[in-house]
C-alpha positions in Angstrom: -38.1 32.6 9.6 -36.6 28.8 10.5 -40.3 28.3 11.6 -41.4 29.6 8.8 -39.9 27.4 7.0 -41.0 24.4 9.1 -44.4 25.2 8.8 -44.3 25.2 4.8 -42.1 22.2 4.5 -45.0 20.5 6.6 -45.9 17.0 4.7 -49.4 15.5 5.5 -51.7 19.3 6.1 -53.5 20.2 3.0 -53.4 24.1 2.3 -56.7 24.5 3.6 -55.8 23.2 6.6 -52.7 25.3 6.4 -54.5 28.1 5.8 -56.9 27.6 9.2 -53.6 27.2 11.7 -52.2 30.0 10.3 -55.4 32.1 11.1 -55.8 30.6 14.6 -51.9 32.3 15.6 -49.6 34.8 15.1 -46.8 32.7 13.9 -45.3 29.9 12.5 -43.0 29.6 16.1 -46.1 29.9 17.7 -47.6 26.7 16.4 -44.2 25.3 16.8 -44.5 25.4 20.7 -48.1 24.6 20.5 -49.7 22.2 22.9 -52.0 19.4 21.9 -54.7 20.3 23.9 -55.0 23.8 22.0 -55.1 21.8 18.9 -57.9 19.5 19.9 -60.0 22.5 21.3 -59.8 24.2 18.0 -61.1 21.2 16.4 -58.3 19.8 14.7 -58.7 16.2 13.7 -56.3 13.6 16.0 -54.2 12.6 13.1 -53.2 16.2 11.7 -52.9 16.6 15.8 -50.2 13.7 15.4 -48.7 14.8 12.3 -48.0 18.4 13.5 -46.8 17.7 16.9 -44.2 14.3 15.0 -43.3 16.7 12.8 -42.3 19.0 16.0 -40.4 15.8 17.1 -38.5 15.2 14.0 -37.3 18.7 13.3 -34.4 20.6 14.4 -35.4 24.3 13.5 -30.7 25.2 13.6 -29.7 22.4 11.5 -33.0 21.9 9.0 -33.3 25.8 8.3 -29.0 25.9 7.9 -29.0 23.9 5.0 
């Protein structure tokens, strides 16, 4: 669920967009952990690239889905 959570709290991704990842896996964890090259060979743009895999950066998934 903490992934979950991630994944909606995601700034920058329009819904559509949203919508598309969420299609493409089984999970919100499994975008977490998702490699940059998987991103680019689905045809996601470079800077959604950048903003999903900061976002991956910036995020604890223990302390940001605690509060």
């Amino acid at each position: 669920m903490k992934y979950e959570y991630w994944f909606a709290a995601l700034r920058g991704l329009s819904c559509k967009k949203k919508v598309f990842l969420r299609s493409k896996v089984v999970s919100a964890a499994e975008l977490y952990y998702i490699e940059e090259t998987t991103l680019k060979k689905w045809g996601v743009e470079e800077k959604d690239r950048r903003t999903i895999l900061e976002s991956v950066k910036g995020w604890n998934p223990e302390t940001e889905y605690d509060r």
